[in-house]
N, C-alpha and C positions, 0 to 999 in steps of 0.2 A: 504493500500500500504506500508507504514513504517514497518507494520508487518513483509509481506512477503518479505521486506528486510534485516530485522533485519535476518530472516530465513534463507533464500539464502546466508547472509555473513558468517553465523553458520557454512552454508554446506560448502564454501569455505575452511575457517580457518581448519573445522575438517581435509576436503579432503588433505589441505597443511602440516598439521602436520602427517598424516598416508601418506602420499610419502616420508617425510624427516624426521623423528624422530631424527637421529643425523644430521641433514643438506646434508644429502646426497642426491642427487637427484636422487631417480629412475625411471627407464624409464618404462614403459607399459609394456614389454614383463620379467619386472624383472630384466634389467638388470643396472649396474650405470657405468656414464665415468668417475669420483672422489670417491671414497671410504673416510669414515672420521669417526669418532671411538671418543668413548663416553672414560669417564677416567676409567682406569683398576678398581679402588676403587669406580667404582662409583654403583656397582649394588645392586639393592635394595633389593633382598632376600635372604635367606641363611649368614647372618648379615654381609653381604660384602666381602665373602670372595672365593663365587664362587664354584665350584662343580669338583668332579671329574668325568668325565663320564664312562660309562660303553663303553668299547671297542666296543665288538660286535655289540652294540645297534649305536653305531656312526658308525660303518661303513657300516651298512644297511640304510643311510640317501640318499636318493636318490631326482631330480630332479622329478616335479609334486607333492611331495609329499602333504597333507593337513597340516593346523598347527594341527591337533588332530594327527594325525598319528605321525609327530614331537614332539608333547607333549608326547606320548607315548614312546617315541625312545631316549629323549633325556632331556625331562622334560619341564618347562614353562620359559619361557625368563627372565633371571634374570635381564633386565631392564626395567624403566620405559620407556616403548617407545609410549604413549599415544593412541589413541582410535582409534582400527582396526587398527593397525601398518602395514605396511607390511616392515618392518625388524624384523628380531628377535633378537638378539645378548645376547653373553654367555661369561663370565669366567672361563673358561676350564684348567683344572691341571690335570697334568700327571708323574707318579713315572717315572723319567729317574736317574737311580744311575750314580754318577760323573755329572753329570749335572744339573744348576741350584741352587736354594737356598735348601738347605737342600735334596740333589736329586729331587726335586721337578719342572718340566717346566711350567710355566703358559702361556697361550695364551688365546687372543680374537678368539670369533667366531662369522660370521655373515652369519643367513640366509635371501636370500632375496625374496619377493614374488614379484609376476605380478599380473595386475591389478583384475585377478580374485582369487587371494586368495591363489596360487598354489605355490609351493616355487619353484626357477628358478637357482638362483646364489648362492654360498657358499664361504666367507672369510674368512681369518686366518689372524692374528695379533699378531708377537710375543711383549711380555711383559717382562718376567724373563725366561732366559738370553734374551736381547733387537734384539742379532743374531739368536735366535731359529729357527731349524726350527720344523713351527706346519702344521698341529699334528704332535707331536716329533714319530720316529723310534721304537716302543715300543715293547716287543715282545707279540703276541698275549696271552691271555689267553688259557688254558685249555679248549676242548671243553665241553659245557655246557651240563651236563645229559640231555638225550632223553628220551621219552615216547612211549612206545607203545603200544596199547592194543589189544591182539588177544581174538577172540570169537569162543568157540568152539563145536560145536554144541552134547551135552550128548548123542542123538540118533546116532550121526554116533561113537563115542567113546566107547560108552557101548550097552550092551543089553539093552532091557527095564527092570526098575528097578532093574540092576545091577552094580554092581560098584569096581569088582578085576580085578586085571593085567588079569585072565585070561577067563575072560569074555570080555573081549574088543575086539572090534568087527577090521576086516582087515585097515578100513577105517580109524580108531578113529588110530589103529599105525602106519599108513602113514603120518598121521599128525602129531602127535606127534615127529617122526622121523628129517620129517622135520621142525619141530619147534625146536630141539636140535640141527638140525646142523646149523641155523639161529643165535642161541642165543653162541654158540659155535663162532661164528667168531665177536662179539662185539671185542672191543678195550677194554672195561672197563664195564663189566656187575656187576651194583649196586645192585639189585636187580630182584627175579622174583616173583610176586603176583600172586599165583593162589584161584580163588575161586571157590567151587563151589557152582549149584543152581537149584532148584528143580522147577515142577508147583505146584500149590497149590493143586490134588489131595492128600489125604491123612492126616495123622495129623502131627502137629507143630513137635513133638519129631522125627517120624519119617523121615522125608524129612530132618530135619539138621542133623540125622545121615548118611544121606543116599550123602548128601551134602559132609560133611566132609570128608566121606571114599570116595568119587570121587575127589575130589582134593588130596588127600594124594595118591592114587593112581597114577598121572599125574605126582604129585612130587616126587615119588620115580622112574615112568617114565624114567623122566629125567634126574634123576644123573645117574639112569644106563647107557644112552648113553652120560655119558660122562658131564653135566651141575654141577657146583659148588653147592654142596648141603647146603653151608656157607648162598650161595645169596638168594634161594629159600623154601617160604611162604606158606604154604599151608593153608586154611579155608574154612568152610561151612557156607551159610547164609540160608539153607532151602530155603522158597518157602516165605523169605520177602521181595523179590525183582522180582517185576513181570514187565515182559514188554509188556503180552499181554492178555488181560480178556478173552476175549470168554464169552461174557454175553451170557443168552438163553439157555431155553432145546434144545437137544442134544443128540443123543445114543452116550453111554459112547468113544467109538470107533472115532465119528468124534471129541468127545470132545480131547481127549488124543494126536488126529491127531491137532486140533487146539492149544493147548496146547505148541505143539514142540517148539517153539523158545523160553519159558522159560527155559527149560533144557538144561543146557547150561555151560560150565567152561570158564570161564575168565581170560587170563591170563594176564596182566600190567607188564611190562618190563621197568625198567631203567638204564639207560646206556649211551654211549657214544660210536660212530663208527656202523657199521655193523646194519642196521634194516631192510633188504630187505630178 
């Protein structure tokens, strides 16, 4: 019986410390009627001195979220707020010119969870200047390069085992066309990665020439209608990147027919603005 008190007092003690880490009492649904805040110097990682967050990533911080989701967004609680916490709380800094110590605005952050785990509530506490307001006005960042990857199937672009502008089949410059006038309206096109890529019929030498002059065909494609010949990459990788075996005998015919979605041009886009 002692035992199983000593136990029970355990789960108490843990339970009252993960409700109130800084004395705050929160309520089940997440939410607190007194807000109380731990000292600005008091956090224990990053040698005290708190983080700058990344914009973007903080204003994707939404209501339900998980604490992994939050660690990912915003990084791990720079307090000790002891075992299974459900607050989180951060020292947050922000470049605001003319304001603050060194242009510099510091504010508390506090996320709060409910009883299942879920983040609920979100607080600011300003620090330096004691008036701030947090998050301070900042102006967003530049949007962050995009990615995009088109897939382009060899058989409708070329003939079989061919690979000139004028063997290119109706299909493969309907695509093409409108993959130029796609990549034509970015905001800020970084780069264009074309590759291409063969099935494994045939030999090694073979297939990566045959690789190579099918993307360098695409990319001179493109600048003709008009795409930045500065941004765009062309290469062959031959037939070392398979994405379909076709194990089994086979007349050559259904093999070459099962084959198709190896042969293939790739093209990887970075950029900013425009990816529809």
């Amino acid at each position: 019986m002692a035992k199983k008190s000593l136990v029970a007092l355990s789960l108490i003690a843990a339970a009252a410390l993960t409700a109130c880490a800084t004395g705050t009492k929160i309520n089940s649904d997440g939410t607190v009627d007194e807000l109380k805040w731990k000292s600005p110097d008091g956090v224990t990682f990053n040698k005290k001195k708190g983080t700058f967050p990344d914009l973007q990533s903080l204003s994707q911080v939404r209501t339900g979220m998980t604490k992994d989701q939050l660690y990912y967004l915003i990084g791990r609680p720079q307090y000790n707020d002891g075992w299974r916490p459900r607050e989180w709380n951060y020292v947050f800094h922000f470049h605001t010119p003319g304001q603050g110590t060194d242009d510099v605005t510091t504010c508390q952050y506090k996320v709060v969870f409910d009883k299942d785990m879920f983040a609920r509530t979100f607080h600011w506490n300003p620090v330096d200047p004691a008036d701030a307001v947090c998050p301070p006005n900042v102006e967003e960042p530049a949007p962050a390069p995009q990615s995009r990857r088109y897939t382009l199937d060899a058989d409708a672009l070329f003939a079989f085992d061919k690979s000139s502008t004028d063997q290119m089949l109706p299909e493969g410059r309907a695509q093409l066309d409108n993959l130029a006038s796609h990549l034509k309206r970015f905001d800020d096109l970084r780069s264009v990665r074309i590759t291409g890529h063969t099935d494994r019929l045939g030999s090694v030498e073979y297939n990566q020439g045959l690789s190579e002059r099918r993307a360098q065909t695409v990319r001179n494609y493109l600048i003709e209608r008009g795409v930045p010949a500065r941004v765009i990459f062309a290469q062959g990788v031959g037939k070392s990147q398979q994405i379909k075996a076709c194990e089994g005998k086979m007349p050559r015919k259904e093999l070459i027919a099962c084959l198709q979605p190896n042969r293939r041009v790739e093209v990887e886009v970075d950029g900013s603005g425009q990816l529809d």
